[in-house]
BALOZA-676594 format. One record per residue (C-alpha): residue in one letter; x, y, z. Coordinates in Angstrom, 3 decimals, padded with zeros to 6 digits, always signed. Layout:
BEGIN
> r | X | Y | Z
> a | X | Y | Z
...
This chain:
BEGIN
> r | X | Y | Z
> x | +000.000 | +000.000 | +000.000
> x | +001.372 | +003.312 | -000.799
> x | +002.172 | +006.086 | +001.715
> x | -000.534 | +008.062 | +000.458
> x | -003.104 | +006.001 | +000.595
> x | -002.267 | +004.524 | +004.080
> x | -002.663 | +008.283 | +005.221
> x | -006.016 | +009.272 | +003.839
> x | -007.014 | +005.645 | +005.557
> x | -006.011 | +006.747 | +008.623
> x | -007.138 | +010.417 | +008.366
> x | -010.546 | +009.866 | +007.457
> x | -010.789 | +007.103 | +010.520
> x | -009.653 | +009.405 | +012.442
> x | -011.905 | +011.953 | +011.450
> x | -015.004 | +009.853 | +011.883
> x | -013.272 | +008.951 | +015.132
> x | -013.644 | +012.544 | +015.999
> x | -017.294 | +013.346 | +015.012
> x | -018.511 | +010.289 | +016.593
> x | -016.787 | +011.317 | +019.951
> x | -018.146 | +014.774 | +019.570
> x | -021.157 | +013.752 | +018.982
> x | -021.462 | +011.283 | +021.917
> x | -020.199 | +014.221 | +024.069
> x | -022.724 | +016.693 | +022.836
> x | -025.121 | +013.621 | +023.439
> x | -024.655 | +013.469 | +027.061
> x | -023.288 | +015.919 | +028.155
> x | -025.699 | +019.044 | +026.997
> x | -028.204 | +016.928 | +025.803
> x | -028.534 | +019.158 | +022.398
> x | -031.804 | +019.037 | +020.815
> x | -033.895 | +016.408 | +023.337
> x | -036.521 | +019.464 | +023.233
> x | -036.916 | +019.359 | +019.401
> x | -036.456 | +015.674 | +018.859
> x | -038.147 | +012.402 | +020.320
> x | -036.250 | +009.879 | +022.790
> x | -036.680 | +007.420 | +019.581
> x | -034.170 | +010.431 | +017.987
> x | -031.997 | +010.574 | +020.543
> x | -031.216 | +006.815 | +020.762
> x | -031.130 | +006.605 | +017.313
> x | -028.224 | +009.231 | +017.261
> x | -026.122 | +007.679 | +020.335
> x | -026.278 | +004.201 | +018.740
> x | -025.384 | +005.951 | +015.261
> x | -022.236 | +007.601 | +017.335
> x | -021.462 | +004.377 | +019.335
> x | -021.699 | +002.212 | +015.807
> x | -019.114 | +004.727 | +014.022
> x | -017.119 | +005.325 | +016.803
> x | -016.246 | +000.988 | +016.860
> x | -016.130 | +001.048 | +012.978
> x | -013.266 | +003.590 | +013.464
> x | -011.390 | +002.272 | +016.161
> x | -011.287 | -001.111 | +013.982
> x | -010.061 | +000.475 | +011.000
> x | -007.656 | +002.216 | +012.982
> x | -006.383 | -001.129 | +014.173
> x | -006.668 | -002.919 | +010.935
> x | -004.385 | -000.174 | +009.728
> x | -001.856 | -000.607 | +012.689
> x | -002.270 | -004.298 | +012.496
> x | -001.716 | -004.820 | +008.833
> x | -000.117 | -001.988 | +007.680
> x | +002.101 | -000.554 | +010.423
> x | +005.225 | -000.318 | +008.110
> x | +003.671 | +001.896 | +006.270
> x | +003.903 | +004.890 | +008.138
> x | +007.594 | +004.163 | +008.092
> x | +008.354 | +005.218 | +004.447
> x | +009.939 | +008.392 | +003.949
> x | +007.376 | +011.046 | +001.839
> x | +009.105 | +011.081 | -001.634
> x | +009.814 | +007.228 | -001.918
């Protein structure tokens, strides 16, 4: 796998990492939005946070796991 590609892998993991942990936050801590939207909403949205926040961590790892080398190569190569 090239450099490159490894990287945008990981970034947008990463990223989705990010917005899912955000949004859990947001979730419960400040409980954004429970006013405008049903409990049936609210659930939907942690579970929808929870289930991205795993499918990042294991792309993360599959990343590590299979391609930890990879981050090893010098840009330019």
């Amino acid at each position: 796998m090239k450099k490159e590609l490894y990287e945008m892998l990981k970034t947008s993991a990463e990223a989705d990492k990010s917005k899912a942990l955000l949004t859990l936050n947001l979730l419960g801590e400040n409980a954004i939005g429970i006013g405008d939207h049903s409990t049936g909403d609210f659930y939907k949205n942690a579970e929808e946070a929870l289930s991205t926040l795993g499918d990042a961590d294991d792309r993360l790892t599959t990343l590590k796991t299979y391609f930890n080398n990879i981050k090893k190569v010098v840009v330019g190569d």
